[in-house]
C-alpha positions in Angstrom: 92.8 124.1 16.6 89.9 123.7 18.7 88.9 120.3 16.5 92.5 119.5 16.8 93.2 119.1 20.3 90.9 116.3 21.1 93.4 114.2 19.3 96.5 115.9 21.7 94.1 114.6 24.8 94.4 111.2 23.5 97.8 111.0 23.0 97.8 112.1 26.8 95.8 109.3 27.5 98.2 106.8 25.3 101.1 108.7 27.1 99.8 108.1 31.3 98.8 104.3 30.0 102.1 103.7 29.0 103.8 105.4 32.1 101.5 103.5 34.5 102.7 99.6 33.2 105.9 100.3 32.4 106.3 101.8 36.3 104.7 98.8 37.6 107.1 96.6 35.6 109.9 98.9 36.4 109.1 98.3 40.7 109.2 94.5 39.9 112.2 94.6 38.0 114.1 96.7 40.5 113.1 94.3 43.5 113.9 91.2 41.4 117.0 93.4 40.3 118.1 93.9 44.1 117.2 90.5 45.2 119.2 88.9 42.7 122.3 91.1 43.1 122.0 90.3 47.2 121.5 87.1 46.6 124.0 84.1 48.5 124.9 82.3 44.9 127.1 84.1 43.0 126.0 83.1 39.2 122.4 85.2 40.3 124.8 87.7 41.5 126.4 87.9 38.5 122.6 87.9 36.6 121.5 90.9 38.4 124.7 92.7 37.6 124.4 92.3 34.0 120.8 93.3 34.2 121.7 96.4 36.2 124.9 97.2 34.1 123.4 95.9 30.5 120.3 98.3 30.8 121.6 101.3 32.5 124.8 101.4 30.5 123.0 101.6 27.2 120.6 104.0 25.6 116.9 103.8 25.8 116.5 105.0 22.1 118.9 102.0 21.1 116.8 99.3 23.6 113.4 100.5 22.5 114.8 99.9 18.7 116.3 97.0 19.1 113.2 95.3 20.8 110.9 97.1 18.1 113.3 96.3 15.1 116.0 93.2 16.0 113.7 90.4 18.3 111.4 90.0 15.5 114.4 88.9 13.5 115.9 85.6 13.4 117.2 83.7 16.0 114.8 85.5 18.2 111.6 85.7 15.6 109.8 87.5 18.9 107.5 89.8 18.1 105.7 92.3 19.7 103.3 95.0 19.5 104.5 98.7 19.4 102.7 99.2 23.1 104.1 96.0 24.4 107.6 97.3 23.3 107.2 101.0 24.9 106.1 99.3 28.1 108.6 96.7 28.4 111.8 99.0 27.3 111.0 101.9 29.9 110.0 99.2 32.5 113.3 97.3 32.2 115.6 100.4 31.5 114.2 102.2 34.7 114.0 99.4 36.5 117.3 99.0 36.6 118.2 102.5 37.8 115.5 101.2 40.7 117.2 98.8 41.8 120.1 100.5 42.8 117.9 103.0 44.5 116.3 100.1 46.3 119.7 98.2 47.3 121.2 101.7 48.9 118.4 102.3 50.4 118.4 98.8 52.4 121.7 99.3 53.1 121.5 102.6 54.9 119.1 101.1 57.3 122.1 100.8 60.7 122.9 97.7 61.6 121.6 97.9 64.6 117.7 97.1 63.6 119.6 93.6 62.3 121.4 92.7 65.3 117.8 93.6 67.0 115.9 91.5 64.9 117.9 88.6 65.5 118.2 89.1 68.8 114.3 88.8 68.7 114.9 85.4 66.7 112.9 86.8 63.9 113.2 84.9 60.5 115.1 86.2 56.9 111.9 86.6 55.7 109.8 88.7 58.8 113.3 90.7 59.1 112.8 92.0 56.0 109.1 92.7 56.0 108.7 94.4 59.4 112.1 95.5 60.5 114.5 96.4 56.9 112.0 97.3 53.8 109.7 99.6 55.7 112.7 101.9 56.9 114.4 101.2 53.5 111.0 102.6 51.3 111.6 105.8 53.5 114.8 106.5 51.7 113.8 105.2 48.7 111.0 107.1 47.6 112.5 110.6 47.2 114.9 109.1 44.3 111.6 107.0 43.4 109.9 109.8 42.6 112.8 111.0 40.6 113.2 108.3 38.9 109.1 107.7 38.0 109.2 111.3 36.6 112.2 110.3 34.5 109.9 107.5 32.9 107.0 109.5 32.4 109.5 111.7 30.4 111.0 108.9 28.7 107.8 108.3 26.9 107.8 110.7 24.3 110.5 108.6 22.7 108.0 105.6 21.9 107.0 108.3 19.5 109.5 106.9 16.9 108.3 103.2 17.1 104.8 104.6 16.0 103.2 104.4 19.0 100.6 107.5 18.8 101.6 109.2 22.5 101.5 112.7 23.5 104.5 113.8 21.4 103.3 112.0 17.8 100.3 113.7 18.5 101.8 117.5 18.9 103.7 116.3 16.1 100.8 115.6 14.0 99.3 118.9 15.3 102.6 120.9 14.3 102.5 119.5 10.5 98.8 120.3 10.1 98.8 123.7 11.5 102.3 125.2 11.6 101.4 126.8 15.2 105.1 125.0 16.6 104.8 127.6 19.6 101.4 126.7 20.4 101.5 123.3 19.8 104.5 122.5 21.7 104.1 125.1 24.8 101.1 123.3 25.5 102.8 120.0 25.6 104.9 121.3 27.5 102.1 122.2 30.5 100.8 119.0 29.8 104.1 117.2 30.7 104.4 119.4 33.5 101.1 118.9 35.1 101.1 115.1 34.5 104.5 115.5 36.8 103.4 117.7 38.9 100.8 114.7 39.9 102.9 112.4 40.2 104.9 114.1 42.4 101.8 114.9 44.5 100.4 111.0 44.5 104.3 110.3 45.7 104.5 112.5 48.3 100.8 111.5 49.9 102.3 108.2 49.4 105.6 108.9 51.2 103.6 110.4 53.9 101.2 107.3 54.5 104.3 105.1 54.9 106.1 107.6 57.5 103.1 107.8 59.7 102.7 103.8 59.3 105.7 103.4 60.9 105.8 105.8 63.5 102.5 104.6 64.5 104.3 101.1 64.5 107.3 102.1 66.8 105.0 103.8 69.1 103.4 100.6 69.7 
């Protein structure tokens, strides 16, 4: 066991490289998500609903296949690598769940911090970035963090398009050794902690931002 686990720590590694991309990819895709579902013209409206609706409609298993198994095949002939697929799946499945976060949270900033900004004769773009998406981020990082922990999860399903992550691993483990309880309880406290950091980083995070802006109204 002992010359075993070295090959559970790298699927850990494989596991937290996945989960940091596709979460990057995920915040993009849920801003682009949100601006294109508030947008003024109505066929980018109707782009960002499909997105939203297309990806958190379906199953993730399903998505991940049919990028790992259907784009390579004609018309699309796209084809990517197993690691590409894992990170651009969770990104775009989660994203989509983000930006619905990210568009209740703008609109439960009051009204009132519009009329004010206008009223300073600020423009679209400073309204947003000083007055809306700094008290919006507030609300939207409890269901962030959520959400992130949700993806981190997700990734033991890139397991079954051969990606080597912290599930094939205890997998691999289980086969060789036939100690299932050890094995697997100890993926399990390795999922947990990995949250449990997460959640930490996220709340340090959410605290930054809070103090940012009381500092700013103070002012």
């Amino acid at each position: 066991m002992r010359e075993l686990y070295p090959l559970l720590l790298q699927g850990t590694l494989v596991t937290i490289e996945i989960a940091a991309c596709a979460t990057v990819l995920a915040i993009v895709m849920a801003f682009v998500g949100t601006a294109a579902k508030l947008a003024p013209w109505t066929p980018l409206r109707w782009l960002g609903n499909a997105y939203v609706e297309i990806f958190r409609g379906t199953s993730l298993l399903v998505q991940l296949f049919w990028f790992f198994f259907v784009l390579p095949l004609p018309p699309f002939r796209i084809e990517m690598t197993p690691f590409t697929v894992a990170i651009v799946g969770l990104g775009l499945h989660y994203g989509a769940y983000g930006s619905e976060i990210l568009r209740g949270a703008l609109r439960s900033v009051p009204g009132g911090q519009f009329e004010a900004a206008l009223a300073l004769n600020m423009s679209p773009l400073a309204r947003m970035r000083r007055i809306v998406l700094p008290q919006a981020m507030i609300n939207a990082l409890p269901p962030a963090t959520n959400l992130m922990i949700e993806l981190l999860k997700g990734t033991s399903l890139v397991s079954l398009i051969t990606l080597s992550d912290l599930t094939f691993r205890a997998r691999q483990l289980d086969e060789a050794t036939f100690k299932t309880a050890e094995i697997f309880m100890l993926t399990l406290v390795i999922y947990f902690v990995l949250a449990q950091i997460l959640v930490a980083l996220m709340r340090h995070f959410e605290r930054r931002v809070s103090h940012g802006i009381i500092q700013r109204a103070v002012r």
